[in-house]
C-alpha positions as CSV (number, residue, x, y, z in Angstrom):
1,X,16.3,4.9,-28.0
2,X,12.7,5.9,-28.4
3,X,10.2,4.6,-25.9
4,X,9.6,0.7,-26.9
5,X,6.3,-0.7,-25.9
6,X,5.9,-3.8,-24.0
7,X,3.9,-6.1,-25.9
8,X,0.4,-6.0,-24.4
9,X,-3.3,-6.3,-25.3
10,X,-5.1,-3.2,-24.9
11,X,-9.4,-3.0,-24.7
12,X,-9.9,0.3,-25.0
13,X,-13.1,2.9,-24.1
14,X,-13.3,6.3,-24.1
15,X,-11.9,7.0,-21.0
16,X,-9.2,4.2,-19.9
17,X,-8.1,0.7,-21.4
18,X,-6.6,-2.5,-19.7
19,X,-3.1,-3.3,-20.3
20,X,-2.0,-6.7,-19.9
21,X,1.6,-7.7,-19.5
22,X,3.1,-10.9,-19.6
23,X,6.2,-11.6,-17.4
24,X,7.5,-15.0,-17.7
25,X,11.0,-14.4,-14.4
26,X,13.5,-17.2,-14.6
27,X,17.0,-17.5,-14.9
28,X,19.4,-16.5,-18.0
29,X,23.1,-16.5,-19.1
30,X,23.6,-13.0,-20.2
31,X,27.0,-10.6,-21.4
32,X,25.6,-7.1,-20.3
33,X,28.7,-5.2,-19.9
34,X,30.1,-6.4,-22.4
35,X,33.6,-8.3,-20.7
36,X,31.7,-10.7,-18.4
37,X,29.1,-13.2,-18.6
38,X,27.4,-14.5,-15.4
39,X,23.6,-15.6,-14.3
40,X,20.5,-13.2,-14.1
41,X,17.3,-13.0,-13.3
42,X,15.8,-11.7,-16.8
43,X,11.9,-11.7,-17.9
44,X,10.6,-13.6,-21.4
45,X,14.1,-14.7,-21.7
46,X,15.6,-11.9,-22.4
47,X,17.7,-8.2,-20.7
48,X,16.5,-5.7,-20.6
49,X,13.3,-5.9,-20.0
50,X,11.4,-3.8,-22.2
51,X,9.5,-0.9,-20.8
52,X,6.1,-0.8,-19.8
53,X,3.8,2.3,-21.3
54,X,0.2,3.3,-20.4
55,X,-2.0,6.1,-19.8
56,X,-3.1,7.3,-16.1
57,X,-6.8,6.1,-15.5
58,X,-5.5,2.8,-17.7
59,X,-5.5,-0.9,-15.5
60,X,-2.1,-2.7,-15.7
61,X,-2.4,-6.1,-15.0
62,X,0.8,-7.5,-15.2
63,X,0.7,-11.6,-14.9
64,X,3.6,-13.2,-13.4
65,X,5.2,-16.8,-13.9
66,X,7.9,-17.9,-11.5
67,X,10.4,-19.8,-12.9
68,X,12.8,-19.5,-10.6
69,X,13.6,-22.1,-7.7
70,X,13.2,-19.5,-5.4
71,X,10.3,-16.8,-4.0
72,X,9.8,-13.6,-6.3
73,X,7.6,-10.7,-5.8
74,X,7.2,-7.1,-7.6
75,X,7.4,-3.6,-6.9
76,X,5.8,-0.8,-8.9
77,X,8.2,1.4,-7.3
78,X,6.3,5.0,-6.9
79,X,2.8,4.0,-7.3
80,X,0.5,4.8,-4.5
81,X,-1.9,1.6,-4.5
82,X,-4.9,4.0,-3.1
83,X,-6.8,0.7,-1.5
84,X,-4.2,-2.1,-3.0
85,X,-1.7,-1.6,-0.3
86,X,-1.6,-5.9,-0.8
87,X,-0.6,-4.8,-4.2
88,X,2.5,-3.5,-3.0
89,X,5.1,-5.7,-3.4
90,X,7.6,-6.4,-1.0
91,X,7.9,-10.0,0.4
92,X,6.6,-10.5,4.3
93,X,5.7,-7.3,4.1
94,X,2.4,-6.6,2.0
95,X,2.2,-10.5,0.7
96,X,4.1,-13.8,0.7
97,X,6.2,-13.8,-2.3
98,X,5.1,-16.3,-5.3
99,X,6.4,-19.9,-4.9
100,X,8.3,-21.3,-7.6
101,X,6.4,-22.7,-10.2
102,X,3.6,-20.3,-9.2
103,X,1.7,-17.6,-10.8
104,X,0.1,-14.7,-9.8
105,X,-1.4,-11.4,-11.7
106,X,-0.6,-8.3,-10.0
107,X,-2.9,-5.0,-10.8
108,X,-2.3,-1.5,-10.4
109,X,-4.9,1.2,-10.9
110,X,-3.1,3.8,-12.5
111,X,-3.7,7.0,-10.8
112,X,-0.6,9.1,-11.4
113,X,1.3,10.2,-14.2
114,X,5.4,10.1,-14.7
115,X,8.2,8.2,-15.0
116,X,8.2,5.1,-12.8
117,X,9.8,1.7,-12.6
118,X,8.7,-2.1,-11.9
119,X,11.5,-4.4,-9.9
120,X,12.1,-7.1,-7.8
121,X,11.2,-7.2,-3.7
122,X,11.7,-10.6,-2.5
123,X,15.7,-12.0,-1.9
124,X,17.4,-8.8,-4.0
125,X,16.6,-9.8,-7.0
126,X,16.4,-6.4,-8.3
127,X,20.3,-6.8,-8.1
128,X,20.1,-9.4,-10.8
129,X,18.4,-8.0,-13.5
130,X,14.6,-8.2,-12.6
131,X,13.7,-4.7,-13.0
132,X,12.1,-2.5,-16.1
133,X,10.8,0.9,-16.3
134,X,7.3,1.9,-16.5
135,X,6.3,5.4,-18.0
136,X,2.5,6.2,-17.4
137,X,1.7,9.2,-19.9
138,X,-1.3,12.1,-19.7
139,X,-4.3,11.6,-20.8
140,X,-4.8,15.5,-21.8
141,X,-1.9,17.4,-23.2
142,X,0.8,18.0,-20.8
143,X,1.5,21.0,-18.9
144,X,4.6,21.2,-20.8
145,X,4.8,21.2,-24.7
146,X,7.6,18.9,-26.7
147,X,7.8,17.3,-30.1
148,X,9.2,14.0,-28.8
149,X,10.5,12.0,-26.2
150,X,13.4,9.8,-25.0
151,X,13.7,7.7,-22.2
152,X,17.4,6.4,-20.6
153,X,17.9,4.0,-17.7
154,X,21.0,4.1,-15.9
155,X,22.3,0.4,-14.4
156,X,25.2,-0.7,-12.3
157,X,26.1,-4.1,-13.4
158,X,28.8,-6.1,-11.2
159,X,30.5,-9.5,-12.1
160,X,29.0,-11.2,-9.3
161,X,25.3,-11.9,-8.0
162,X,24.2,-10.2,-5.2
163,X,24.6,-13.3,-2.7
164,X,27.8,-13.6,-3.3
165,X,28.5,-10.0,-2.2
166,X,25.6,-10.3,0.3
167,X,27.6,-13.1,1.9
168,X,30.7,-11.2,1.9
169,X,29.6,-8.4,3.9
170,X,27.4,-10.4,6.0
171,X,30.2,-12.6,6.9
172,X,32.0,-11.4,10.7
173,X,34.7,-13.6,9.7
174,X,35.6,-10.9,7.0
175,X,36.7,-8.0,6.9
176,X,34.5,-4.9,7.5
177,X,33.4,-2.9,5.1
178,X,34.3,-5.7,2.8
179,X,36.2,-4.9,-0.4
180,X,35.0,-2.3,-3.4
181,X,33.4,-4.0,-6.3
182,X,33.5,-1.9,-9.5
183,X,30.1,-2.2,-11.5
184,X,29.7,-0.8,-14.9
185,X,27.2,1.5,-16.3
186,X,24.0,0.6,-18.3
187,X,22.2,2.7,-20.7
188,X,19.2,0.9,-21.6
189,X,20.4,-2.2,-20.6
190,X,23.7,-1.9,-22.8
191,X,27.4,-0.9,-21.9
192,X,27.0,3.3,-21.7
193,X,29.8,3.3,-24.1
194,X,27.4,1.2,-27.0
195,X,24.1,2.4,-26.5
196,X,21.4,3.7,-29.5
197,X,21.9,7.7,-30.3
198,X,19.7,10.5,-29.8
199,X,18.6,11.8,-32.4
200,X,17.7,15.9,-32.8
201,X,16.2,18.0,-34.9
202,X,16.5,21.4,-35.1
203,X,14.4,23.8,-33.6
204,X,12.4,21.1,-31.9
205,X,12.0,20.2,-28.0
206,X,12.5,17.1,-26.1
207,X,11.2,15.3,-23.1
208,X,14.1,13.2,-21.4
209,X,13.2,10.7,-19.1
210,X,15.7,9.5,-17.0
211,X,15.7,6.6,-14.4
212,X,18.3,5.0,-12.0
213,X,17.4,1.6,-11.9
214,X,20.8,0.6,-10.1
215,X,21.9,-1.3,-7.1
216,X,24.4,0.8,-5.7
217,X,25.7,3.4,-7.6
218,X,24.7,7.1,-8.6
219,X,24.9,8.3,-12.5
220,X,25.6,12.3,-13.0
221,X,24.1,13.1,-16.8
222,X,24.4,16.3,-18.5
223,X,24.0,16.7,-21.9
224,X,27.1,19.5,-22.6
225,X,26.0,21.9,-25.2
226,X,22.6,22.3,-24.2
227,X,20.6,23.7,-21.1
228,X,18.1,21.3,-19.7
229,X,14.9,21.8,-17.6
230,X,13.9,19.8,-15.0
231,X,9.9,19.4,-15.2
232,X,9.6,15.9,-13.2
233,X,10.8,14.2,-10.4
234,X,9.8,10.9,-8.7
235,X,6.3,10.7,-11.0
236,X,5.4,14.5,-10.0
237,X,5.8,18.1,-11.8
238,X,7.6,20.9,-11.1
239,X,8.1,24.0,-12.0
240,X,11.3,24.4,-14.6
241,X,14.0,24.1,-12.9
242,X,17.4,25.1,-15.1
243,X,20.5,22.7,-14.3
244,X,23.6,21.7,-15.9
245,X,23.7,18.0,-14.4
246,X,21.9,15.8,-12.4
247,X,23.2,13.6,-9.8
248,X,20.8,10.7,-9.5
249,X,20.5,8.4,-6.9
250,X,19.4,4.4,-6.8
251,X,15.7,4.8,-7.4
252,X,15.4,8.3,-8.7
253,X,13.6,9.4,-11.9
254,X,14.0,13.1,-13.7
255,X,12.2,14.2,-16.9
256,X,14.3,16.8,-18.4
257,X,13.2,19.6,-21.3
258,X,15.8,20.1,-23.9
259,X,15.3,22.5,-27.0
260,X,17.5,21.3,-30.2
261,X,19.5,23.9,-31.6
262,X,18.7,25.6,-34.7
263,X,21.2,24.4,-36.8
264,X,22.2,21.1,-37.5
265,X,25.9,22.1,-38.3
266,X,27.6,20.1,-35.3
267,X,26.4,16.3,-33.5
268,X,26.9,16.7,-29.5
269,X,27.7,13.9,-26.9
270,X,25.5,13.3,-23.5
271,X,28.0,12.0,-20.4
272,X,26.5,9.4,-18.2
273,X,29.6,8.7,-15.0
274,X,28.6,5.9,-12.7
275,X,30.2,6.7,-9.2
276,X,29.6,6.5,-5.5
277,X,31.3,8.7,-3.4
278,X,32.1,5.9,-0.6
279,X,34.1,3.9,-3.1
280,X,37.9,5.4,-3.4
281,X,38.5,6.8,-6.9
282,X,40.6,4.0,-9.0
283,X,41.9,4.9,-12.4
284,X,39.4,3.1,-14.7
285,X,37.1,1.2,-12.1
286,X,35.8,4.7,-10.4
287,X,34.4,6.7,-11.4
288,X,33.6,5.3,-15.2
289,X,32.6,7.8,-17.7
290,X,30.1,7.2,-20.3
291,X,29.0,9.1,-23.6
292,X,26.2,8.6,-25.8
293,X,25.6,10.3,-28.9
294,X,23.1,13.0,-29.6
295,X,22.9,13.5,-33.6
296,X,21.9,16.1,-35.6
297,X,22.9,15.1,-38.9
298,X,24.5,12.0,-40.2
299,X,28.6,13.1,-41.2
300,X,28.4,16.4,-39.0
301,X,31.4,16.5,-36.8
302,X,31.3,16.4,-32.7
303,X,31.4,20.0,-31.1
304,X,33.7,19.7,-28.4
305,X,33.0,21.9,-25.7
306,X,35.4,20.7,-23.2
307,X,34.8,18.8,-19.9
308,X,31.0,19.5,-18.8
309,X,32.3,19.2,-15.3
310,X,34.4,21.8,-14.8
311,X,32.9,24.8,-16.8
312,X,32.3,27.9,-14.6
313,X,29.2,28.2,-13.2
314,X,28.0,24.4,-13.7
315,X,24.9,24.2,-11.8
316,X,23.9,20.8,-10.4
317,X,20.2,20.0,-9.7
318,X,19.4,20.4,-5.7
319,X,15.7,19.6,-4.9
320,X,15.5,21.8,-2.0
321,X,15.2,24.1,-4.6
322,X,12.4,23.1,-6.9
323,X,9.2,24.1,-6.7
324,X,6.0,21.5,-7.3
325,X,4.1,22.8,-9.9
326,X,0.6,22.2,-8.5
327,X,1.8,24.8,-5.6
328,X,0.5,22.9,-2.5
329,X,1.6,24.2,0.4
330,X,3.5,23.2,2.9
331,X,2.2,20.6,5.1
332,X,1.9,21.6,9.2
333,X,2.6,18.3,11.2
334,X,0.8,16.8,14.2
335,X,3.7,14.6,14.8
336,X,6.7,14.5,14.6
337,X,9.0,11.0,14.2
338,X,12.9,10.9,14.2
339,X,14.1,8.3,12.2
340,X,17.9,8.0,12.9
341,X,20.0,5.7,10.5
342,X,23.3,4.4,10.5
343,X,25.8,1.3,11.0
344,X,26.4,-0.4,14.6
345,X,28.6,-3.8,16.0
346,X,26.2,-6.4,16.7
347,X,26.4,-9.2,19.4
348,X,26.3,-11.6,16.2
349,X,29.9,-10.0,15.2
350,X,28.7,-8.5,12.0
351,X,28.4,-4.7,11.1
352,X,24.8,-4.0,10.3
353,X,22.2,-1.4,9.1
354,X,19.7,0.0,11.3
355,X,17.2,2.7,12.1
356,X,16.5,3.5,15.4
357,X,19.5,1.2,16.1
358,X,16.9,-1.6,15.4
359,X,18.2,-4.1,12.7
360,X,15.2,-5.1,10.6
361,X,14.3,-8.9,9.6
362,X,11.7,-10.1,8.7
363,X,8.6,-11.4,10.6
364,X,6.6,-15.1,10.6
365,X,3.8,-13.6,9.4
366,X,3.8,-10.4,6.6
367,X,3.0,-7.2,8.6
368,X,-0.3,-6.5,6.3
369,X,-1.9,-9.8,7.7
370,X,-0.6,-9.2,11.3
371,X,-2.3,-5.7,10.5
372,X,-5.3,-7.8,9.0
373,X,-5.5,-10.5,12.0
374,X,-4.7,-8.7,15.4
375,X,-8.1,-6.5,16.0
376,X,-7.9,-3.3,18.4
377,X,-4.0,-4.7,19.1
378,X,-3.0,-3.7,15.7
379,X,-2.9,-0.3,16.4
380,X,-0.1,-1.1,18.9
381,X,3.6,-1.3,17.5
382,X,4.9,-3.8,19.6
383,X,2.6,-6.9,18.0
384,X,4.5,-6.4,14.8
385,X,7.7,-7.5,16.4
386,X,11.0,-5.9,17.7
387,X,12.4,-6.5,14.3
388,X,10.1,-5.2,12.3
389,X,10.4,-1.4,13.4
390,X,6.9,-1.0,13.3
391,X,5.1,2.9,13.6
392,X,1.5,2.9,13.6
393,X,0.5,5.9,11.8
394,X,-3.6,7.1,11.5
395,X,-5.4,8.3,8.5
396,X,-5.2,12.0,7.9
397,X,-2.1,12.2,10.4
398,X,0.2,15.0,9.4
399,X,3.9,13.6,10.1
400,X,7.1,14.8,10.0
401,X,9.7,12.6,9.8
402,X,13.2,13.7,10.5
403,X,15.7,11.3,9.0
404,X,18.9,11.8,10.9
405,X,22.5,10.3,9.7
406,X,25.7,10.4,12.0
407,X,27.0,8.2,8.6
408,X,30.1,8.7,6.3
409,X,27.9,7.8,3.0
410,X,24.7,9.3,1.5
411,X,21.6,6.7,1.7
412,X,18.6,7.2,-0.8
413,X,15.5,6.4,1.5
414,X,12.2,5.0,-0.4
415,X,8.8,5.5,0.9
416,X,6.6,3.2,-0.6
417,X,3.0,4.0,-2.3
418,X,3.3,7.7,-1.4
419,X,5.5,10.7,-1.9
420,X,6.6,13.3,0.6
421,X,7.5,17.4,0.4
422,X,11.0,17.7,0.9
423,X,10.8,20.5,3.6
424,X,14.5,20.7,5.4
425,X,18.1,19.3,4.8
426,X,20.4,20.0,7.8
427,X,23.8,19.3,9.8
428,X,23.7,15.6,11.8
429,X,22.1,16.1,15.0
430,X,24.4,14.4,17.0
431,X,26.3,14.9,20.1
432,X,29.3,13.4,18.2
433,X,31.3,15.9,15.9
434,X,31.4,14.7,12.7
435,X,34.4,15.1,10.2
436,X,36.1,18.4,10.0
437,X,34.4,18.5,6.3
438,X,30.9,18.0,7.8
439,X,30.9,20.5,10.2
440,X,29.2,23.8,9.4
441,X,27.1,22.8,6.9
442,X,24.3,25.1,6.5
443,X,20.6,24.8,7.0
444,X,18.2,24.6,3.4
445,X,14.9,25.1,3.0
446,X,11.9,24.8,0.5
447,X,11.3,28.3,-0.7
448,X,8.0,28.1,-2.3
449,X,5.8,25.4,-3.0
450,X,8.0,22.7,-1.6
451,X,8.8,19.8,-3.7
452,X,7.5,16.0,-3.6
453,X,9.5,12.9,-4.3
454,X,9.3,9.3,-3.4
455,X,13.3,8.4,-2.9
456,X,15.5,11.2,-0.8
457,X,19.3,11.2,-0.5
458,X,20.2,11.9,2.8
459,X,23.2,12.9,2.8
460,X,26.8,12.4,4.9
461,X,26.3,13.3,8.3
462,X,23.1,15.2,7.7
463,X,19.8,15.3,8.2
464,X,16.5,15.3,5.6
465,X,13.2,16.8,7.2
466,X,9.8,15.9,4.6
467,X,6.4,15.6,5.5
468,X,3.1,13.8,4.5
469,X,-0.1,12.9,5.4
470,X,-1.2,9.1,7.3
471,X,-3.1,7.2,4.1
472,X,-4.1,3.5,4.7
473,X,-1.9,1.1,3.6
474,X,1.7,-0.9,5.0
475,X,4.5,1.5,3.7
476,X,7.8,0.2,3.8
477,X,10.9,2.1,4.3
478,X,14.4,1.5,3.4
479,X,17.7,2.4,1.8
480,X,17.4,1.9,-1.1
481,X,21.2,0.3,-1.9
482,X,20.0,-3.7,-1.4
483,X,23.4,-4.2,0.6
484,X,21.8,-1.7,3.3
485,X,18.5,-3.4,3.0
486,X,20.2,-6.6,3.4
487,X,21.9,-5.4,6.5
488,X,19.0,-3.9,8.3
489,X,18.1,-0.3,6.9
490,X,14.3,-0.2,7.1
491,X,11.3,0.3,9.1
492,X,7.5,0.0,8.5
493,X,4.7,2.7,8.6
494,X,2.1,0.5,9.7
495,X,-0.8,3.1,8.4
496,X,-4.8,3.0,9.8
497,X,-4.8,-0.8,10.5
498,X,-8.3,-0.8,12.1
499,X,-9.6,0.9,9.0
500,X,-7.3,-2.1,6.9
501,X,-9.4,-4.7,8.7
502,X,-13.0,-3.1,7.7
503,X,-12.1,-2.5,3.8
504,X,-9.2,-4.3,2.6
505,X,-10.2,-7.6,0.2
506,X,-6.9,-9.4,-0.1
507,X,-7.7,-12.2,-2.9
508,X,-7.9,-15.4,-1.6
509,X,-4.8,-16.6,-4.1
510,X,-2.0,-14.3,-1.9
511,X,-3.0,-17.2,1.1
512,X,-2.7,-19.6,-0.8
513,X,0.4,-18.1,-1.9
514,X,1.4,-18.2,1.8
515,X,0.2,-21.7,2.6
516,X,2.1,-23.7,-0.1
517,X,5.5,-21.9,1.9
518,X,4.5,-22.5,5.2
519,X,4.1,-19.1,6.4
520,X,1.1,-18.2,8.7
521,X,-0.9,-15.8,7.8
522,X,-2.3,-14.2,11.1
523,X,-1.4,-13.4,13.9
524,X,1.6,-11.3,15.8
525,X,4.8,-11.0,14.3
526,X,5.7,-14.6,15.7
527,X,2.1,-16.4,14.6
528,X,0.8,-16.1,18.0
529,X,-2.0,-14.1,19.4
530,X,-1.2,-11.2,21.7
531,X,2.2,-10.4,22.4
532,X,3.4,-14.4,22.8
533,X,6.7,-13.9,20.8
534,X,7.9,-17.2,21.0
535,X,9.6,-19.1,17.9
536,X,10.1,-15.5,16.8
537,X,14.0,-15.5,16.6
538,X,16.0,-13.2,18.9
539,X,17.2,-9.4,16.9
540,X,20.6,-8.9,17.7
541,X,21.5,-6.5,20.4
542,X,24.0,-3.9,20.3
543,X,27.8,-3.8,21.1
544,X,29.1,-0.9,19.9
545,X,26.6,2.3,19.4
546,X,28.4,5.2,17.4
547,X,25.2,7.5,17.5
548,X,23.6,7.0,20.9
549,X,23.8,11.2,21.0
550,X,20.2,10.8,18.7
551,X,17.0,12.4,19.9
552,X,14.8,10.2,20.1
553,X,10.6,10.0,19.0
554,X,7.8,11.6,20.5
């Protein structure tokens, strides 16, 4: 279960080397859980794909073949593409996705350090198998001192492809919310139950990486017997943070410390439970527990220290409460933006996603080239279409964004190619009363040096207050859980455009890209100059609007 290498060619200097991956996407017939076999979307042939390594300051090209009979695109999810915002990833958003048949080389100037991942952006095909980890290590020693390291990805793996339950849920001729599927939990690719041991020694200290690469589902992990310490989350340091378990959403990534014990008398288990709290527990479909082995010595016998759950005093990670190492300080906003999520009736009969009770498709023309094309009108949200939820953002702007949900499930929301400080969790600002077992729910703040991520759970009926500063680059936001992105959940910072326009140099390959689809490549949201919509198709208005009681921006 030690890190595995992509295979890559590395030029090396003194200070940074090129790494060059090869990923050849196309369809496979695969058994992952180890009951069902079904189609996926797999890379070289083969599940899972093996992780990516480099070094910050390194160049990852990573050169795609599609060869699939569909668009794909890729997201280095966490990176912050510091003047590659075209780079980015997700399809009619920062690019056209790569035809069928197609190549193209994506390249990513690594500028951060931490656990990351690489998946699909373009028709949910991270759902399907298409996405890998990428671990980008320190140049220099790191601030924290181990002997060795381990990294685990946590999957959800369901019986069905994602259009199938896309179409489902999508349907207004079915019911709504359509019926539970039951996924089971990966562990590096592998039914949780089956995966490689841990191995120990004693005395020594580990770095355990940990990544949720899922669709739907979080994983709690605790490693019973030991004490952990939380170092890193989303790609940045903290300060140790002492936990028991770890909930972890879709998207999320924790390095955790772990010192060995110093005898090698006993072997331990690590539990991995794959649940979402929306899904009705079901004797043997949810939640499903995992353990993995963690071995000291070959014939030693398994301590058992009872259910790691329920011991007094089990202390579950909050990151509210961490502390980012660097000690920045707290951000003070210019502007303030209330993004307000949640589910509405639509005129079109089906139950959709929104934010800002706007239901997002996507546009004629990706927002970076309407961005590119528009001149002075691209500082002004409306070109990018109705659809598109569109906020125009300036460089240097100091935002807060207050994510408000009036919603009976937590949604992990991604900000792409930045991170944010996690200033303020909070009640539902809503003029509707939630549940009895929402109500009263206190009011938590950073302490300290507030902590930065890229992926926040918002939780039921809550709100999530984080901050940053305007960069320039498109940023994409979204729930993370493809159903919600399917159904609407996402918006666009649309971030300096008329500095975009002046330094951006999209390669001419990414219009080509665009004209062997059909898909314009300037102009409005539509393909037309100005604010001539037409042949853009109508967004679904509302018929039923269970949060109306939102504040709204200014």
């Amino acid at each position: 279960m030690q890190i595995i290498s992509a295979v890559y060619a590395c030029v090396s200097s003194v200070l940074a080397a090129r790494i060059v991956v090869d990923w050849n996407i196309g369809y496979i017939s695969v058994n992952r859980d180890g009951y069902n076999l079904r189609r996926a979307i797999g890379v070289n042939g083969m599940l899972p794909i093996p992780p990516i390594e480099a070094t910050i300051g390194d160049t990852l090209e990573l050169n795609v073949y599609n060869g699939l009979d569909r668009s794909t695109s890729l997201h280095a999810h966490g990176l912050f593409q510091t003047n590659t915002t075209h780079m980015d990833g997700p399809a009619m958003i920062n690019q056209c996705g790569i035809p069928p048949g197609e190549s193209f080389t994506y390249v990513y100037n690594l500028e951060q350090t931490g656990t990351f991942w690489v998946h699909g952006h373009d028709k949910h095909e991270i759902s399907d198998g298409l996405r890998g980890a990428l671990v980008i290590h320190d140049r220099e020693h790191p601030p924290f001192e181990y002997d060795d390291e381990y990294l685990l990805t946590f999957e959800d793996w369901f019986r069905e492809e994602f259009a199938e339950r896309e179409m489902i849920t999508l349907d207004p001729n079915q019911p709504f919310p359509p019926p539970h599927g039951y996924a089971f939990g990966l562990i590096n690719g592998v039914n949780g139950n089956v995966t490689q041991t841990i191995h120990f020694e004693k005395g020594k200290s580990y770095r355990i990486r940990l990544v949720n690469m899922g669709d739907l589902n979080w994983f709690q992990f605790s490693l019973p017997g030991h004490s952990m310490e939380v170092i890193e989350i989303d790609g940045e340091y903290t300060e140790p943070y002492r936990v028991d378990g770890i909930d972890i959403a879709p998207a999320q990534r924790y390095s955790v410390l772990v010192r060995a014990h110093d005898t090698d008398e006993f072997n331990y288990h690590f539990n991995a439970t794959i649940h979402a709290e929306f899904i009705p527990p079901k004797q043997g479909l949810t939640p499903r527990v995992y353990t993995g082995h963690i071995v000291y010595k070959r014939g030693a016998p398994f301590k058992n220290v009872g259910s790691p759950y329920e011991s007094p005093g089990f202390k579950w990670l909050e990151d509210i409460e961490m502390h980012a190492l660097d000690g920045q300080p707290v951000l003070e906003p210019t502007r303030q933006i209330y993004l307000n999520i949640g589910n509405n009736l639509y005129n079109t009969g089906q139950r959709l996603d929104h934010i800002n009770n706007s239901t997002f498709k996507a546009p004629k023309v990706p927002i970076l080239y309407t961005a590119l094309s528009m001149g002075e009108l691209a500082m002004d949200p409306q070109v990018y279409g109705p659809q598109s939820n569109a906020i125009v953002l300036r460089q240097n702007e100091v935002v807060e964004v207050v994510i408000n949900s009036f919603n009976a499930m937590p949604h992990p929301i991604h900000i792409h190619s930045r991170n944010f400080q996690i200033v303020e969790y909070g009640p539902a600002d809503s003029t509707f009363a939630p549940p009895p077992e929402f109500q009263n729910m206190p009011i938590r703040r950073y302490t300290k040096a507030p902590p930065r991520r890229d992926t926040i759970t918002v939780p039921s009926f809550s709100y999530a207050k984080i901050r940053f500063t305007g960069k320039v680059a498109v940023s994409l936001i979204h729930c993370h859980l493809s159903i919600h992105m399917a159904m609407g959940m996402a918006a666009v910072f649309v971030e300096s455009p008329d500095i975009l326009q002046k330094t951006l140099d999209v390669p001419e390959k990414m219009f080509e890209m665009c004209a062997r689809q059909g898909i314009p490549t300037c102009g409005n949201a539509a393909g037309n100059p100005g604010h001539d919509f037409t042949g853009l198709p109508n967004s679904p208005s509302v018929v039923e609007r269970p949060n109306a009681g939102f504040p709204q921006n200014h």
